[in-house]
C-alpha positions as CSV (number, residue, x, y, z in Angstrom):
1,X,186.5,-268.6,128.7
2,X,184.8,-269.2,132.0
3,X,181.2,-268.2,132.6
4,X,182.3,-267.2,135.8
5,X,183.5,-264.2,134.5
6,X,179.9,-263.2,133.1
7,X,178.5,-260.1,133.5
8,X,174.3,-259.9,133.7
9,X,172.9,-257.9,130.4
10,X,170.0,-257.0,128.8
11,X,169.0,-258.0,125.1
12,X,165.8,-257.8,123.0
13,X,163.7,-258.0,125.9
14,X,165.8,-261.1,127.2
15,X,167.8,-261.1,130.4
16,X,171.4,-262.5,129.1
17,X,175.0,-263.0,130.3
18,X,177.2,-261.7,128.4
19,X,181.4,-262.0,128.6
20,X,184.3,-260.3,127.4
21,X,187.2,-262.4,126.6
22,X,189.6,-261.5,129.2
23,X,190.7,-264.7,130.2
24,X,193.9,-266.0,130.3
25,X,193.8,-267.2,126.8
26,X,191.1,-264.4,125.9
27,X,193.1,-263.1,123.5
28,X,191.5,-263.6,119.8
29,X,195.3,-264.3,118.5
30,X,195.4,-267.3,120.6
31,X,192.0,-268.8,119.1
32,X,191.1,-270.2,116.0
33,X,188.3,-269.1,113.7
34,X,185.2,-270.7,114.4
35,X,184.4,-272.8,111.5
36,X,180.9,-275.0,110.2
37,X,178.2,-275.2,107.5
38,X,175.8,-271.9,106.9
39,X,172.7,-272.8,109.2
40,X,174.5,-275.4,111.3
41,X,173.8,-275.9,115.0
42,X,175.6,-278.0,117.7
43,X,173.5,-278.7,120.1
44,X,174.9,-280.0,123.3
45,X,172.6,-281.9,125.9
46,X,172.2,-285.1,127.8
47,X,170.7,-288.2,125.6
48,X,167.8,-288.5,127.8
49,X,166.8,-284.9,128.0
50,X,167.3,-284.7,124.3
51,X,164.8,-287.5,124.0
52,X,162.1,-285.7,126.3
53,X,160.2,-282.9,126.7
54,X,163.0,-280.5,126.7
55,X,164.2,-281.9,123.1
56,X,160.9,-281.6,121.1
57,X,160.7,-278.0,122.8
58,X,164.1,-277.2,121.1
59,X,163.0,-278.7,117.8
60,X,159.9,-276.4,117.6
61,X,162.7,-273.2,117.6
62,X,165.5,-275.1,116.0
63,X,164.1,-277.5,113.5
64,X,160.9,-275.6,112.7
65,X,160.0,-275.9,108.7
66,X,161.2,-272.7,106.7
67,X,158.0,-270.8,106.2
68,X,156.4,-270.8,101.8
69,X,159.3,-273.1,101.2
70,X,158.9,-275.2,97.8
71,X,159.2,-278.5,100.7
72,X,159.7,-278.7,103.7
73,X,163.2,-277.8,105.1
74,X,164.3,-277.1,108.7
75,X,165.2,-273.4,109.7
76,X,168.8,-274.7,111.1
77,X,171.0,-278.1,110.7
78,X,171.2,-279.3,114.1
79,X,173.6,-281.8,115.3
80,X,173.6,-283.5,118.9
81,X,176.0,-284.0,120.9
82,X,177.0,-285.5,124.8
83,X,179.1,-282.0,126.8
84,X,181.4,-285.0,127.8
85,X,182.4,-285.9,124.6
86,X,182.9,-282.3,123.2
87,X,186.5,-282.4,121.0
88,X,188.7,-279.4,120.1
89,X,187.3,-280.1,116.7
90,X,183.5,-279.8,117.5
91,X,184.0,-277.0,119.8
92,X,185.3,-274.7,117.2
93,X,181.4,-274.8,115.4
94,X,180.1,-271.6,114.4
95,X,176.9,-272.0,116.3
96,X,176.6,-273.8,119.4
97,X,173.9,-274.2,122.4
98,X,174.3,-275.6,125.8
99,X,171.0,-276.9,127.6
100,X,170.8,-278.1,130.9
101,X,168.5,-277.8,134.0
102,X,169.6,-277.2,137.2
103,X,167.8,-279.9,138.8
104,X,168.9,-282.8,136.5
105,X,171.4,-285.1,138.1
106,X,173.0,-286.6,135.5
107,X,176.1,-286.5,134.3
108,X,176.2,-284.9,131.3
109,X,173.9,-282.0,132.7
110,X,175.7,-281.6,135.9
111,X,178.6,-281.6,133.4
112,X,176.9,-278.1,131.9
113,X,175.8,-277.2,135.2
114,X,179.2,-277.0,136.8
115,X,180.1,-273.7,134.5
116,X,178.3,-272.2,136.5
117,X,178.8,-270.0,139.2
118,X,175.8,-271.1,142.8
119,X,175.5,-267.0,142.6
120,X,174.5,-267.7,138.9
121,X,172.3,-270.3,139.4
122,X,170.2,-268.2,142.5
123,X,169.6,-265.8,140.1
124,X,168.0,-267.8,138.0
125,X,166.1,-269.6,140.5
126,X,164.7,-266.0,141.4
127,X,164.1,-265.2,138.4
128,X,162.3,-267.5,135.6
129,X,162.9,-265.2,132.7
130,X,166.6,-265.5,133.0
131,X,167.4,-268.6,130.9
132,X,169.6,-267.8,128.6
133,X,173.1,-267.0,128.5
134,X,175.0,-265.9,125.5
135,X,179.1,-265.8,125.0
136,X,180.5,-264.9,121.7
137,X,184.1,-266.3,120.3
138,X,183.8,-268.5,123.5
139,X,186.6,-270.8,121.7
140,X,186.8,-269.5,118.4
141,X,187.2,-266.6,116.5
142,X,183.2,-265.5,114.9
143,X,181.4,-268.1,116.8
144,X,178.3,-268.1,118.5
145,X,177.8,-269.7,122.3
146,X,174.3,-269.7,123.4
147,X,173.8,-271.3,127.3
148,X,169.9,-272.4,127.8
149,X,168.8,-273.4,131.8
150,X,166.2,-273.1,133.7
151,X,165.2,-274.6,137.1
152,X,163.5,-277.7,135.9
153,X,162.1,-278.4,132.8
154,X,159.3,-277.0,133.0
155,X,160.1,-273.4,133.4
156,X,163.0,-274.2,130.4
157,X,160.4,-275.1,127.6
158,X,158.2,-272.4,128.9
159,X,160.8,-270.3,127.8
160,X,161.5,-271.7,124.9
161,X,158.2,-271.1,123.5
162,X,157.8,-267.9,124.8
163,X,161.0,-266.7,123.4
164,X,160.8,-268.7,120.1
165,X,161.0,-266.5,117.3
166,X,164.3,-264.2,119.3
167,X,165.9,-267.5,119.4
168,X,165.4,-267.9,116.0
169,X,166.4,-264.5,115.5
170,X,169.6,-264.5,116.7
171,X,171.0,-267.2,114.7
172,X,169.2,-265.8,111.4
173,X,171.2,-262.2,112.0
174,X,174.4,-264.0,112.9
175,X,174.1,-266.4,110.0
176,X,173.5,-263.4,107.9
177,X,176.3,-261.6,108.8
178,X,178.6,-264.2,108.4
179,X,177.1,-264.7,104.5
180,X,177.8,-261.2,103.9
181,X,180.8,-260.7,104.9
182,X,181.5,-263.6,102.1
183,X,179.3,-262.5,99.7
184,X,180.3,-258.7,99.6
185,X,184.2,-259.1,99.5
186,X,184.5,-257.8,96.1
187,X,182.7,-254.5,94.9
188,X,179.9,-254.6,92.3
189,X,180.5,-254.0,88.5
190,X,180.1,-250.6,87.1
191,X,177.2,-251.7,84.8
192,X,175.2,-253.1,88.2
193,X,176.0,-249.6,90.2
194,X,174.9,-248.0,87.2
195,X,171.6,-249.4,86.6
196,X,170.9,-249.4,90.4
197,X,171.3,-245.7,90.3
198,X,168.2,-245.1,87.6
199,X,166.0,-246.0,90.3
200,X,167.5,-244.2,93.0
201,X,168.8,-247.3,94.9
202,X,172.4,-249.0,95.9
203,X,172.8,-252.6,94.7
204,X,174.8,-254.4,97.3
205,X,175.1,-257.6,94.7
206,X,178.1,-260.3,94.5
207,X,180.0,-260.3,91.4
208,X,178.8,-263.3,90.4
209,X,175.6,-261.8,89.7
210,X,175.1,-260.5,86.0
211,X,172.6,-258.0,84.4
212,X,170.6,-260.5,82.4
213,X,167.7,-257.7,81.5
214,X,167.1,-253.9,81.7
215,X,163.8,-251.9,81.6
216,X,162.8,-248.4,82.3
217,X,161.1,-250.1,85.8
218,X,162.5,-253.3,85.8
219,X,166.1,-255.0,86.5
220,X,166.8,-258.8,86.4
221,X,170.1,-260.3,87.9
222,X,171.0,-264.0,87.4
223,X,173.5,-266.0,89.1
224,X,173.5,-268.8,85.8
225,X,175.1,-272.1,86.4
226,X,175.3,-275.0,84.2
227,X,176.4,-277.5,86.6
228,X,173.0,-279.4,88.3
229,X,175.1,-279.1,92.0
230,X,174.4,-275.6,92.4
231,X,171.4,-274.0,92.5
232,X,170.2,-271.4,89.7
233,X,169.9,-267.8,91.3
234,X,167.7,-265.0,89.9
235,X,167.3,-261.5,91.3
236,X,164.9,-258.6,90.2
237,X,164.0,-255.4,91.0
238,X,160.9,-253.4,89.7
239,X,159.1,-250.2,90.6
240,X,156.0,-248.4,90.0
241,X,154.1,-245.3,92.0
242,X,153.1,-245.7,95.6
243,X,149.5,-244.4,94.9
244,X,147.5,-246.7,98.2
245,X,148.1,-248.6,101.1
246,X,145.8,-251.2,99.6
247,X,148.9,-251.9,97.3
248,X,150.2,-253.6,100.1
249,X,147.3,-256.1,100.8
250,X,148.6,-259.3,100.3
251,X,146.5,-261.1,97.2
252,X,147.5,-257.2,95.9
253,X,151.1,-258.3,96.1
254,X,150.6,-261.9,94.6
255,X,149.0,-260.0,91.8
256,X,151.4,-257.4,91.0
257,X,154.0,-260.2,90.9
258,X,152.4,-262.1,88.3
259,X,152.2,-259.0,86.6
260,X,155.6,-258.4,86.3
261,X,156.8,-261.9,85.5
262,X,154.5,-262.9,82.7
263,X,155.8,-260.4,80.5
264,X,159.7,-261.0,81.6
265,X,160.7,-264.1,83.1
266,X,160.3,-267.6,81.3
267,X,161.3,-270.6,82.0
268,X,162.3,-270.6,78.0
269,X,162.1,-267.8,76.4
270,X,161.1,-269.7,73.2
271,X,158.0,-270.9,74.7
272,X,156.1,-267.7,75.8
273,X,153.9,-269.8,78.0
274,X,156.6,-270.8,80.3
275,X,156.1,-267.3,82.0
276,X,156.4,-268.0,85.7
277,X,153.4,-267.7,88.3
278,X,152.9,-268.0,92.1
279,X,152.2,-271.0,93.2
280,X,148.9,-270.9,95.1
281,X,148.2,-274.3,95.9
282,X,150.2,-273.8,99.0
283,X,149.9,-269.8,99.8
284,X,152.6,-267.6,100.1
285,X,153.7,-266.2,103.4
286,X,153.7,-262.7,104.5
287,X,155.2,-260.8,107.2
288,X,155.6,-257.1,108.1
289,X,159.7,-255.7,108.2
290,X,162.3,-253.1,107.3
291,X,164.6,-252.7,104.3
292,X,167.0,-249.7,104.9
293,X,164.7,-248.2,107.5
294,X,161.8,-248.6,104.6
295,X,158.4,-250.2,105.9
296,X,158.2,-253.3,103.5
297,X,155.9,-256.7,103.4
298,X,157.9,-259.7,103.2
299,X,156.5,-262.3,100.8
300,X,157.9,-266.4,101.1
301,X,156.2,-269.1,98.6
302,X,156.8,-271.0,95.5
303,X,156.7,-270.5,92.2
304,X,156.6,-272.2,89.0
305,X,156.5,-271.8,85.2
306,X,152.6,-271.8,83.6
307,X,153.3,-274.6,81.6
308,X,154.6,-276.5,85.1
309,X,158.2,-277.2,83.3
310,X,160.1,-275.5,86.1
311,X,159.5,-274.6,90.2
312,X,161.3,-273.6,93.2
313,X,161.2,-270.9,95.9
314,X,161.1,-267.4,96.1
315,X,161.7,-264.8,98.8
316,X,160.5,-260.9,98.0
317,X,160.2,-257.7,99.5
318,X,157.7,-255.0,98.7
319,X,159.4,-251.6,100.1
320,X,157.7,-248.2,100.3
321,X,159.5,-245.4,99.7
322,X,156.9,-242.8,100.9
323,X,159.6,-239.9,100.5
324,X,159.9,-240.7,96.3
325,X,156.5,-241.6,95.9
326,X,157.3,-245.5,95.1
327,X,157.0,-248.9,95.7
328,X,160.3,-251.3,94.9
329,X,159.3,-255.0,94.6
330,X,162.8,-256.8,95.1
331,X,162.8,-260.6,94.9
332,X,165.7,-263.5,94.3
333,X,163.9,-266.9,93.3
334,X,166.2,-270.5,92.9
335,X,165.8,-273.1,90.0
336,X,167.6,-276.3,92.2
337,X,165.2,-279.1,91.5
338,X,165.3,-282.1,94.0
339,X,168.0,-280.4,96.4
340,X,167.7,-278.2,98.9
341,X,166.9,-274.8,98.8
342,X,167.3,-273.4,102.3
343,X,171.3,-271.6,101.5
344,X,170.4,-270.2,98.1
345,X,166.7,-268.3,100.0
346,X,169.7,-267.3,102.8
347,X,171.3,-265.9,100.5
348,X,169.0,-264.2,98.5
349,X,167.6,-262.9,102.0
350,X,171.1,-261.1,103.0
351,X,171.5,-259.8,99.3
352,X,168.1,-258.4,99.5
353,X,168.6,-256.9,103.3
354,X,170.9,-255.1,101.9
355,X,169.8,-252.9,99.3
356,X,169.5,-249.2,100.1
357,X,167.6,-246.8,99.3
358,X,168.1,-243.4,98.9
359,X,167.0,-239.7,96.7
360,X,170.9,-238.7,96.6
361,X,171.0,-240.3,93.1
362,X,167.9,-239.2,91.8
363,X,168.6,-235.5,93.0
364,X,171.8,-235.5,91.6
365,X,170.5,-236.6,88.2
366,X,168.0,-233.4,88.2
367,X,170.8,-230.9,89.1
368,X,172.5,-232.1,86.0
């Protein structure tokens, strides 16, 4: 797909390019599907601009350290590589990001450079906020081609910083989408729909999940596995009344966590002290978002078992329902010691996005 056939767009408050695949081998038939690890990047940029400025600018978005995370772990798996010596192979990635300036001389810039139209580049020039340029299935089927420039490198990693957590963004929702489409291919069990429906909710869960333990308020989901390559999975759901605002304050949140844990969730169930607690030595990490069009406080730490037999990470949401009168805490937390945890909180973050919520069941339960 040539950029030249680029049309100028607007996106999220970022001026972007974006193209239709009308070429002469536009056709999605003709293209295979794009294909890579969850949370990979190719990156493709000259050595030497790689090694400046312009490289520890892209690390900042692309390599930043996932936020509460047990240890630290990169937000994306980057991978560098020269434009020249792009393959068929490598340019069939899932994710990939051109970066050039328009300035720069060299060869393997000028090599990025040359995609573009002098009309293109003007633009640009008169404009500093347009720097990005963004073509989808570019050469494969579900992949995503992201073009940064600027004039010089200055105005790029201005830019960059500026725009860092959009960036960031864009790969999370893509990545996101691409894990559901995975995860969701077959439809829950009955006994999952069922239990969803006493509170008034829709479990979007994969079937590997299993109902491991069922209160009046409370549901626990577990993704057991006894093989030490893949990580340990638990999801949970509890509710209560939505009675303040201050139930949202965050040491409010830590609290009502621990409360619900230390009753239900040990790391053996023999051993009633092995109940599992926040970690607070290194604080959880809040943030303000939606679930289903619900106002909800995101919550990203670590957690750990009171006797300090077990840890990992945890990812939770605490969603208001203002028109029930609730609050659902919904959280998935991994057991993977010494391994990575960055795909299972991915995971538990695109299982967790999509949980709706909704009165249709609890009206229909009153009617009968």
């Amino acid at each position: 797909m040539s950029i030249r056939k680029c049309v100028l767009g607007l996106l999220t408050g970022i001026i972007l390019f974006a193209c239709e695949g009308n070429g002469p081998n536009g056709s999605s038939s003709n293209k295979p599907k794009a294909r890579g690890s969850l949370g990979e990047i190719l990156l493709v940029i000259d050595s030497a601009k790689y090694a400046g400025p312009v490289g520890d600018a892209l690390k900042e978005v692309f390599e930043a350290s996932i936020p509460g995370i047990i240890r630290d772990e990169s937000m994306f798996y980057t991978r560098k590589v020269d434009p020249r010596e792009l393959t068929r192979i490598l340019k069939m990635a899932n994710n990939m990001v051109y970066v050039t300036t328009f300035d720069d001389q060299n060869p393997a810039s000028r090599n990025i450079t040359n995609q573009f139209t002098p009309e293109s580049i003007e633009m640009s020039k008169s404009d500093s906020t347009l720097f990005m340029l963004r073509n989808n299935d570019e050469f494969a089927i579900g992949q995503e081609v992201l073009y940064l420039f600027g004039e010089n490198e200055e105005e790029l990693i201005k830019n960059l910083k500026s725009n860092k957590s959009q960036l960031q963004n864009l790969f999370i929702n893509r990545e996101r989408e691409r894990l559901a489409k995975a995860l969701f291919n077959r439809k829950n069990s009955e006994a999952i729909v069922k239990s969803g429906e006493k509170f008034g909710i829709t479990l979007n869960l994969p079937a590997s999940y299993q109902l491991a333990m069922e209160e009046e308020n409370f549901l626990w989901y577990r993704q057991p596995t006894l093989r030490p390559d893949k990580p340990d999975i638990s999801l949970f759901f509890y509710q209560t009344d939505y009675t303040d605002e201050a139930q949202l304050f965050p040491e409010n949140i830590i609290k009502f966590r621990d409360e619900i844990t230390k009753t239900r969730i040990f790391g053996d169930p023999a051993k009633k002290e092995s109940y599992i607690v926040t970690e607070r030595l290194e604080p959880p990490v809040f943030k303000n978002t939606q679930i289903d069009g619900q106002y909800s406080v995101e919550m990203r730490g670590a957690w750990k078992t009171n006797n300090l037999s077990m840890g990992g990470s945890f990812l939770s949401y605490t969603v208001v329902d203002e028109e029930q009168g609730k609050i659902f805490y919904i959280e998935g937390f991994v057991y993977y010691p010494n391994e990575a945890h960055r795909s299972s909180l991915r995971e538990i973050e695109t299982i967790l996005n999509a949980t709706e919520f909704s009165t249709e069941f609890e009206n229909s339960l009153e009617e009968n």
